[in-house]
PDB file as gemmi writes it, atoms N, CA and C in Angstrom:
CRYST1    1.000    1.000    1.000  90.00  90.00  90.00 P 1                      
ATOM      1  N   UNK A   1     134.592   6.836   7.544  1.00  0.00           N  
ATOM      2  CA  UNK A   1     134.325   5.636   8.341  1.00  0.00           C  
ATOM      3  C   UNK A   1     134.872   5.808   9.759  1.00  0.00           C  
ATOM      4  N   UNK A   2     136.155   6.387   9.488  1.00  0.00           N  
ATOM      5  CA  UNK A   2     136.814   6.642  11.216  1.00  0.00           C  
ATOM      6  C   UNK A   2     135.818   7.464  12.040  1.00  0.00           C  
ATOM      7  N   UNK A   3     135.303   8.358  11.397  1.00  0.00           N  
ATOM      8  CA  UNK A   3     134.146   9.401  12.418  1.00  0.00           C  
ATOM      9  C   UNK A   3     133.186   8.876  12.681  1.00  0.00           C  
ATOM     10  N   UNK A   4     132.615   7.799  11.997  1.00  0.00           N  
ATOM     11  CA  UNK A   4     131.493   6.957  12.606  1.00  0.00           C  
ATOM     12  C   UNK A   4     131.993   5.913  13.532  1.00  0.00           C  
ATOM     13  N   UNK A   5     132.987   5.453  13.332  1.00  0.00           N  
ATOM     14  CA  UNK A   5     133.513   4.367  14.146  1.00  0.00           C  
ATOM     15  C   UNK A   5     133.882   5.472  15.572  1.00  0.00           C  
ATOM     16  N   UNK A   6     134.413   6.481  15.591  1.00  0.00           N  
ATOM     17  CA  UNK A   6     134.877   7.044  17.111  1.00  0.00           C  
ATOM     18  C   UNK A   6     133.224   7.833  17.253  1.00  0.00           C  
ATOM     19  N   UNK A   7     132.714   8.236  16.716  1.00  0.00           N  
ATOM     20  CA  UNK A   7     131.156   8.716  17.296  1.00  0.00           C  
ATOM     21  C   UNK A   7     130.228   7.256  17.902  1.00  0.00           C  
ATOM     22  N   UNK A   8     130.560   6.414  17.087  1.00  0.00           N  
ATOM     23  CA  UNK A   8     129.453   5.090  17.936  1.00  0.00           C  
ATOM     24  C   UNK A   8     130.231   4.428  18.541  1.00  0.00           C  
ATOM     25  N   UNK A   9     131.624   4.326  19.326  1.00  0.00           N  
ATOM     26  CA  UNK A   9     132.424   4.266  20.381  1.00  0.00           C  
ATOM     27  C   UNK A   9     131.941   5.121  21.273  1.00  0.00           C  
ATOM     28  N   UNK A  10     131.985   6.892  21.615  1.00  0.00           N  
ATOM     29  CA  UNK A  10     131.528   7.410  22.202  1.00  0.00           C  
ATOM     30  C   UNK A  10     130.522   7.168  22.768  1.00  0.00           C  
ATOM     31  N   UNK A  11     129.210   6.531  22.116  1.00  0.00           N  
ATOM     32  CA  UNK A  11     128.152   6.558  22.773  1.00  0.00           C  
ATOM     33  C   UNK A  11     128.085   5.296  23.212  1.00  0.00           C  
ATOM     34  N   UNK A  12     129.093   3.768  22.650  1.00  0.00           N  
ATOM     35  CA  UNK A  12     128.707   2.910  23.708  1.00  0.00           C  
ATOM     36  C   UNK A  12     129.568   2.848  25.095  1.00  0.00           C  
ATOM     37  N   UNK A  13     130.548   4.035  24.981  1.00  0.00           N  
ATOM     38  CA  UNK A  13     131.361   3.973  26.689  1.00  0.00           C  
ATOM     39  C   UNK A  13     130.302   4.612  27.305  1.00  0.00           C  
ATOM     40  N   UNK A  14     129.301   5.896  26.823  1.00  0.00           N  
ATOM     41  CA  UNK A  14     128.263   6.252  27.530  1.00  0.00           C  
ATOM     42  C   UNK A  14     127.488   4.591  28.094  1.00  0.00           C  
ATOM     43  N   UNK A  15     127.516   4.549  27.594  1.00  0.00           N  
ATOM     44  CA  UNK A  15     126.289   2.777  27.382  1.00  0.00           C  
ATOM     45  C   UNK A  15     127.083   1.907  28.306  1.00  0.00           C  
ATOM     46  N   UNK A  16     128.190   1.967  28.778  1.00  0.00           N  
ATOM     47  CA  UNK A  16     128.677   1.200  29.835  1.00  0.00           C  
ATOM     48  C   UNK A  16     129.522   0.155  28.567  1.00  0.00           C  
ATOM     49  N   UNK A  17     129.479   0.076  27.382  1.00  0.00           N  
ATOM     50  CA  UNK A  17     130.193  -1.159  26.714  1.00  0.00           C  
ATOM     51  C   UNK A  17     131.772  -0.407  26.366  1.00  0.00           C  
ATOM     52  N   UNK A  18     132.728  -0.811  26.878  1.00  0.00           N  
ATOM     53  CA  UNK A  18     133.984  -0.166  26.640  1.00  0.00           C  
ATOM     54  C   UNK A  18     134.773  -1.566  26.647  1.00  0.00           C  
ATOM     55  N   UNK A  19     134.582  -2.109  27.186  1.00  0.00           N  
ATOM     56  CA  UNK A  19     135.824  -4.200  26.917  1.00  0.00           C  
ATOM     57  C   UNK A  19     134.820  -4.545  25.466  1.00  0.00           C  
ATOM     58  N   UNK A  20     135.528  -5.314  24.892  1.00  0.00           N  
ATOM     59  CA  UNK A  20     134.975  -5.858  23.771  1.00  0.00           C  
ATOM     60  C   UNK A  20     135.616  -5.502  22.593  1.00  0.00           C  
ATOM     61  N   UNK A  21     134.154  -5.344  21.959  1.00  0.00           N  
ATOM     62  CA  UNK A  21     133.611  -4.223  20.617  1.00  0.00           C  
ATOM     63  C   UNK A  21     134.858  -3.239  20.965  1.00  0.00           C  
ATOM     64  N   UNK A  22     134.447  -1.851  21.400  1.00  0.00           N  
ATOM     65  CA  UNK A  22     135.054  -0.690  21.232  1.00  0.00           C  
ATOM     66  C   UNK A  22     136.148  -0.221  21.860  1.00  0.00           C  
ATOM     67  N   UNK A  23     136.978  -1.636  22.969  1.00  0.00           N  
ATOM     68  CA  UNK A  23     138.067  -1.153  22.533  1.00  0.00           C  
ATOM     69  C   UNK A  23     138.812  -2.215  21.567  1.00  0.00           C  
ATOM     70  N   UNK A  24     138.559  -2.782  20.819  1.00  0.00           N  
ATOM     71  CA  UNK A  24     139.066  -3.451  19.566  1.00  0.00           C  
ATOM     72  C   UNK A  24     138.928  -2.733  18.654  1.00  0.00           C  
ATOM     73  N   UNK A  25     138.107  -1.971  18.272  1.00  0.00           N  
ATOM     74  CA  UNK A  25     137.842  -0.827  17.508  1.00  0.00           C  
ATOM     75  C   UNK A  25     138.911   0.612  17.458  1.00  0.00           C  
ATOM     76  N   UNK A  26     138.809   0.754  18.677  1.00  0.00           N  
ATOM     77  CA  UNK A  26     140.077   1.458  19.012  1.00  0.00           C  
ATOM     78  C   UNK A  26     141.563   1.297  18.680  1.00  0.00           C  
ATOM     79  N   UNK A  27     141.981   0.170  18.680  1.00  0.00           N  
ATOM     80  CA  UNK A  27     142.542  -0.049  18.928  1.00  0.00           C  
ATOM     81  C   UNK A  27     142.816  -0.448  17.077  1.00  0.00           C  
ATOM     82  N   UNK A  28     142.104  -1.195  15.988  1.00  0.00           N  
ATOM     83  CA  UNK A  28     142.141  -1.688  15.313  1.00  0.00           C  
ATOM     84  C   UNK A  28     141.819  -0.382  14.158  1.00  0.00           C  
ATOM     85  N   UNK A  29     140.940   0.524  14.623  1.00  0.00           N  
ATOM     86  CA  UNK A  29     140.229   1.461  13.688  1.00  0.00           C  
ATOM     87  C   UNK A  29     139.013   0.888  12.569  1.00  0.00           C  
ATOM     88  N   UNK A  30     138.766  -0.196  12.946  1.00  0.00           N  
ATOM     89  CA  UNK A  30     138.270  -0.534  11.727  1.00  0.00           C  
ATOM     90  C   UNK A  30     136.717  -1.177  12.265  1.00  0.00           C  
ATOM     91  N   UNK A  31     135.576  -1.187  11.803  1.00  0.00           N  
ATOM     92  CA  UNK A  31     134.564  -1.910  12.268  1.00  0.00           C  
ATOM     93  C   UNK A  31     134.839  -3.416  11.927  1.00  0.00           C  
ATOM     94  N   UNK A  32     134.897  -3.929  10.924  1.00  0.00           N  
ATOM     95  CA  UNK A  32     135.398  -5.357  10.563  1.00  0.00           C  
ATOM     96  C   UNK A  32     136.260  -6.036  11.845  1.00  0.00           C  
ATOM     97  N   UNK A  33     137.145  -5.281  12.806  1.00  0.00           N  
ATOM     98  CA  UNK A  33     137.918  -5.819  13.373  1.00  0.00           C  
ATOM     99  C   UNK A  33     137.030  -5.895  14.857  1.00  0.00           C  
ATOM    100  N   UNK A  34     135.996  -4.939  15.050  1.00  0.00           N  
ATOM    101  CA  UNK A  34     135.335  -5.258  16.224  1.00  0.00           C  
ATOM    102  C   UNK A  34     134.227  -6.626  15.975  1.00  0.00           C  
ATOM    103  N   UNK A  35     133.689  -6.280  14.674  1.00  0.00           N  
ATOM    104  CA  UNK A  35     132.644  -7.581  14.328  1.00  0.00           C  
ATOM    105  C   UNK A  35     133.528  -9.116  14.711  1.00  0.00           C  
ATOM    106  N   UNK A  36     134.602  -8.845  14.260  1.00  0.00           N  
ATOM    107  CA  UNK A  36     135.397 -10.263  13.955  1.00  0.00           C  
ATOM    108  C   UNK A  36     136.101 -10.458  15.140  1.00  0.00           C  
ATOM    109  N   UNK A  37     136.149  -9.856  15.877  1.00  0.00           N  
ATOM    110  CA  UNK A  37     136.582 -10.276  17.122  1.00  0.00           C  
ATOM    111  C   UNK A  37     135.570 -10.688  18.597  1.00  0.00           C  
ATOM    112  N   UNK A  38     134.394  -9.762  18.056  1.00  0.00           N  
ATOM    113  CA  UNK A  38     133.261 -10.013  19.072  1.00  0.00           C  
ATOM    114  C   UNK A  38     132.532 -11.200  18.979  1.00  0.00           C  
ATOM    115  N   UNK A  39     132.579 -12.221  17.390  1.00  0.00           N  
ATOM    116  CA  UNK A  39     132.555 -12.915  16.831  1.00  0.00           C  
ATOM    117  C   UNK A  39     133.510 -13.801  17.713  1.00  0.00           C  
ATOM    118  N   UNK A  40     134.716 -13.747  17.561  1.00  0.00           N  
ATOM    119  CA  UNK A  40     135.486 -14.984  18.244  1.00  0.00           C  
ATOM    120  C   UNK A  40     135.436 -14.941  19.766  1.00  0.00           C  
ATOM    121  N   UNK A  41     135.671 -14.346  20.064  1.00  0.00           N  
ATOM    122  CA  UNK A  41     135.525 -13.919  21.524  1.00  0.00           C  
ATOM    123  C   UNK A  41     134.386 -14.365  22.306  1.00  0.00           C  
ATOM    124  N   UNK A  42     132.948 -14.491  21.071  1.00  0.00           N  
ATOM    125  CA  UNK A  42     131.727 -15.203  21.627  1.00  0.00           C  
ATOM    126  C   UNK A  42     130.742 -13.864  22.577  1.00  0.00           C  
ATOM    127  N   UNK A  43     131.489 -12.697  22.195  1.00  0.00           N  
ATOM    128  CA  UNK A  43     130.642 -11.434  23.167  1.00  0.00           C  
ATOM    129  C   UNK A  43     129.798 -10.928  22.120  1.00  0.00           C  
ATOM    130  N   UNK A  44     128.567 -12.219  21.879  1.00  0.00           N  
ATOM    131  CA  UNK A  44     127.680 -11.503  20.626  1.00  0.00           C  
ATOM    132  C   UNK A  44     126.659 -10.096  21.560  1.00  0.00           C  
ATOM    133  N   UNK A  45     126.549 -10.414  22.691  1.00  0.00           N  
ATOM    134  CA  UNK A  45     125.847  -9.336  23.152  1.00  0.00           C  
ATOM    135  C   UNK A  45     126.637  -7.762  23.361  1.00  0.00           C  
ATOM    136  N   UNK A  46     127.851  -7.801  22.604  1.00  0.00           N  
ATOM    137  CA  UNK A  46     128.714  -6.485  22.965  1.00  0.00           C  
ATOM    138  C   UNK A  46     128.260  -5.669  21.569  1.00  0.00           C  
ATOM    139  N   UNK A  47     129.803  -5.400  20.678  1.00  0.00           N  
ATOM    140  CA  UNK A  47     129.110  -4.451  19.868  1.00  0.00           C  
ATOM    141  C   UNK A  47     127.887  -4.814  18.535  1.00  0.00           C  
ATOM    142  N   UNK A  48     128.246  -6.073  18.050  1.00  0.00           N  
ATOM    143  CA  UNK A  48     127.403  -6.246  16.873  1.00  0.00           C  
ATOM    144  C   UNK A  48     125.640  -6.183  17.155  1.00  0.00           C  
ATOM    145  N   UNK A  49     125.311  -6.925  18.665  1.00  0.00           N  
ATOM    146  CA  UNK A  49     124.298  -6.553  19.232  1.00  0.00           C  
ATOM    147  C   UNK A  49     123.721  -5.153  18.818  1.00  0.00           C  
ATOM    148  N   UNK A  50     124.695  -4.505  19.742  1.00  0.00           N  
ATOM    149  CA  UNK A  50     123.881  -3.201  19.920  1.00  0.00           C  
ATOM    150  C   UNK A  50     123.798  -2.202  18.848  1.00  0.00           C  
ATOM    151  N   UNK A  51     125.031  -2.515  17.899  1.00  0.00           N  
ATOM    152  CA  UNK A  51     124.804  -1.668  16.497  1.00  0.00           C  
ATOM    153  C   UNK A  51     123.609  -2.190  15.667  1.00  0.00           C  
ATOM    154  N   UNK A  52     123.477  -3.275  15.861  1.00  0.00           N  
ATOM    155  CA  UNK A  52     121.721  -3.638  14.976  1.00  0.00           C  
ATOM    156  C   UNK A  52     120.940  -2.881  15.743  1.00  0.00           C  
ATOM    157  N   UNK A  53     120.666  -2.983  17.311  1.00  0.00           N  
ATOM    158  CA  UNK A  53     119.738  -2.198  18.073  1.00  0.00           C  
ATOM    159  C   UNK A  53     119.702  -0.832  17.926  1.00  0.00           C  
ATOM    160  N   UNK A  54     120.616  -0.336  17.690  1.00  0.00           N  
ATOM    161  CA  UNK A  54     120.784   1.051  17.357  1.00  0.00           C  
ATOM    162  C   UNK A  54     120.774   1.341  16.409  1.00  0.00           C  
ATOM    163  N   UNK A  55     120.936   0.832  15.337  1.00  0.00           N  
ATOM    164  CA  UNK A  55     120.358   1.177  13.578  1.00  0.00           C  
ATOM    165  C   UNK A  55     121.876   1.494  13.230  1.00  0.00           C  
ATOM    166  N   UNK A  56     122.862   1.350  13.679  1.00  0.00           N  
ATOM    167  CA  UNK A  56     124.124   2.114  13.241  1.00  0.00           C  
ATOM    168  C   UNK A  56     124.677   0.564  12.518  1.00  0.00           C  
ATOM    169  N   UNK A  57     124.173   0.782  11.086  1.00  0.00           N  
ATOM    170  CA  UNK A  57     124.315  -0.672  10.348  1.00  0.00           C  
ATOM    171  C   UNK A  57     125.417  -0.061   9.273  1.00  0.00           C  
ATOM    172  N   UNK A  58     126.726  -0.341   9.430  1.00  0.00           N  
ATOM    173  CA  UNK A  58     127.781   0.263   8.480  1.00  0.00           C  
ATOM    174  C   UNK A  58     128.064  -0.938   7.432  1.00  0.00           C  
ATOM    175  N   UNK A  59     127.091  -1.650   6.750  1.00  0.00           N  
ATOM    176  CA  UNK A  59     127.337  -2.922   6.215  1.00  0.00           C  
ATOM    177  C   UNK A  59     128.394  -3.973   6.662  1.00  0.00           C  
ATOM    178  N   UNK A  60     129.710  -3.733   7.114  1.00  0.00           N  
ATOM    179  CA  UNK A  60     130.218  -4.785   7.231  1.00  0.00           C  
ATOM    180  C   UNK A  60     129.763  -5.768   9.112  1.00  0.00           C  
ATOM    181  N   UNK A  61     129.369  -4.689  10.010  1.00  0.00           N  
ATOM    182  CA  UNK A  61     128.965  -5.057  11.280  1.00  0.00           C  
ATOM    183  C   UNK A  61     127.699  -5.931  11.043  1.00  0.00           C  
ATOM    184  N   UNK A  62     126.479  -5.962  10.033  1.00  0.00           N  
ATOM    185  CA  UNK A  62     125.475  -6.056   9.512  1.00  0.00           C  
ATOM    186  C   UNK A  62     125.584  -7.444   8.863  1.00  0.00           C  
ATOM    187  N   UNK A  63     126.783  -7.800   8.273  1.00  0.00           N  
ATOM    188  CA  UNK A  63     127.336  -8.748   7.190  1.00  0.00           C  
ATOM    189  C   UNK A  63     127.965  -9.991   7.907  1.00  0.00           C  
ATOM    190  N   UNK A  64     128.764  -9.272   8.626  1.00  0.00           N  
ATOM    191  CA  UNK A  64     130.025 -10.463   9.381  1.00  0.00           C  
ATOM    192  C   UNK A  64     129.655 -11.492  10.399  1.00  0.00           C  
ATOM    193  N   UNK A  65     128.253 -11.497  10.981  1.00  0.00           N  
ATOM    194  CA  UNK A  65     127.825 -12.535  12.017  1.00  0.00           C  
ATOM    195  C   UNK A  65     126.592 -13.210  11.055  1.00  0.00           C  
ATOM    196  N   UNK A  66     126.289 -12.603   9.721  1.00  0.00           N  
ATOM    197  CA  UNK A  66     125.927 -13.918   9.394  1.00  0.00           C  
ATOM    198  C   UNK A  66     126.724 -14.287   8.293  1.00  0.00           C  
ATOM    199  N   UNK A  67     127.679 -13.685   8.054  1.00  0.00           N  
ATOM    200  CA  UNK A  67     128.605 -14.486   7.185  1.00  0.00           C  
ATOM    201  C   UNK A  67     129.868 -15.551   7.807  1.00  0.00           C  
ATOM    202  N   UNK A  68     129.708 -15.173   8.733  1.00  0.00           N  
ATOM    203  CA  UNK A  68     130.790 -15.494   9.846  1.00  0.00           C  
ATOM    204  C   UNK A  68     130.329 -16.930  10.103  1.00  0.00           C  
ATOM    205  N   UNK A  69     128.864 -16.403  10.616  1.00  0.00           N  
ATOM    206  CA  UNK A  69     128.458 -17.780  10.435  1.00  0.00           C  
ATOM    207  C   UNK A  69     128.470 -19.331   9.806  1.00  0.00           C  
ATOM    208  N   UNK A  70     128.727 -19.008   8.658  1.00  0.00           N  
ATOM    209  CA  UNK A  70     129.129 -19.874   7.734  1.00  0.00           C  
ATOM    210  C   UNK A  70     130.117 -20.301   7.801  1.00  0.00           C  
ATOM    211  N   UNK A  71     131.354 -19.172   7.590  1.00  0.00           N  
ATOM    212  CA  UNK A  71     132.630 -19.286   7.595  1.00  0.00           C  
ATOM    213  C   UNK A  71     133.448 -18.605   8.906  1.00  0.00           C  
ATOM    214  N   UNK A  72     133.831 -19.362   9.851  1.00  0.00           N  
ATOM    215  CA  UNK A  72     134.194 -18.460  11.151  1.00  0.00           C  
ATOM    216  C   UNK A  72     135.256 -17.967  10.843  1.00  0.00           C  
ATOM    217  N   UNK A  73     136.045 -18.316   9.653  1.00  0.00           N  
ATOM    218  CA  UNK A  73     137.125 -17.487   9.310  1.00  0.00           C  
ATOM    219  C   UNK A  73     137.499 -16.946   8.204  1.00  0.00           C  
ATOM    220  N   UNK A  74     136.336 -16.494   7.785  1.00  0.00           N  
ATOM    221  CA  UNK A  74     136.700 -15.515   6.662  1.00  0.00           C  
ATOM    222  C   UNK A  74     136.833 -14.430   7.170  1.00  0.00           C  
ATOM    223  N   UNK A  75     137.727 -13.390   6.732  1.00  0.00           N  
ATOM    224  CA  UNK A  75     138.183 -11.831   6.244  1.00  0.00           C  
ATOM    225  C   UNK A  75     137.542 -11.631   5.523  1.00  0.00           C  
ATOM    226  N   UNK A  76     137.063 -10.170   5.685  1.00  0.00           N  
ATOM    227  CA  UNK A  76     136.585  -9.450   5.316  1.00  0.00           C  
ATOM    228  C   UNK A  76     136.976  -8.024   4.926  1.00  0.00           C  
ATOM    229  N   UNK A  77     137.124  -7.871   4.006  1.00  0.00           N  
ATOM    230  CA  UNK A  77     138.237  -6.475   3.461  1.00  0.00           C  
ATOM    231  C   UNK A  77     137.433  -5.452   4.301  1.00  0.00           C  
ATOM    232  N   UNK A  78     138.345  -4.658   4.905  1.00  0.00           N  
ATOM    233  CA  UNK A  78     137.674  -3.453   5.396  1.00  0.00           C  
ATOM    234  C   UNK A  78     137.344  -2.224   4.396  1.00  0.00           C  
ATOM    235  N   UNK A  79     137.991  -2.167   3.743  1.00  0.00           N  
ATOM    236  CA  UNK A  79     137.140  -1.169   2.653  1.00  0.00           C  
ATOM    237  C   UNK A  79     135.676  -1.193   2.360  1.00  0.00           C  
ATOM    238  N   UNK A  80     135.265  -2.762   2.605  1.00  0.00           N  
ATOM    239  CA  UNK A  80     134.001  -2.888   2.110  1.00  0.00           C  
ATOM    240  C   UNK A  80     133.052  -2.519   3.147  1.00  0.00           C  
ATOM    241  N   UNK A  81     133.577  -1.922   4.509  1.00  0.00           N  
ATOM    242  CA  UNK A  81     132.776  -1.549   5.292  1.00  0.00           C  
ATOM    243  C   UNK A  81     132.840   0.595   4.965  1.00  0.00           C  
ATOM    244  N   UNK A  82     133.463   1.011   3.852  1.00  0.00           N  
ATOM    245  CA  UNK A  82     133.303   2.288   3.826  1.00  0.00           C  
ATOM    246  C   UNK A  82     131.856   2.595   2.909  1.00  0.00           C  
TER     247      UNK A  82                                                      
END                                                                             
């Protein structure tokens, strides 16, 4: 999961997206923690956006804005994004 999470970091600092998403990701290691923060933060156009646009669907990025939806504060185990 970490090699997909620092390979689709890589390509969105190419992409100009580095505030947000990926460096919460960075910083957190975890995709769950970029969904759930891009989520509160209200930067739906940062990473969860562009990982649907880009097909890089690791289930939990895929899961958490419409589950989130429902519940703006549920957790979400990160395991369930391996």
């Amino acid at each position: 999961l970490l090699n997909i999470v620092t390979w689709w970091c890589y390509w969105m600092q190419l992409l100009g997206v580095v505030i947000g998403c990926c460096s919460w990701v960075l910083l957190l290691g975890v995709v769950t923690g970029c969904c759930y923060w891009v989520l509160l933060l209200g930067v739906v156009t940062g990473c969860c956006y562009w990982v649907l646009l880009l097909g890089v669907v690791t289930g939990c990025c895929y899961l958490s804005p419409l589950v989130a939806h429902r519940s703006p504060y549920l957790h979400i185990d990160p395991l369930s994004c391996a």
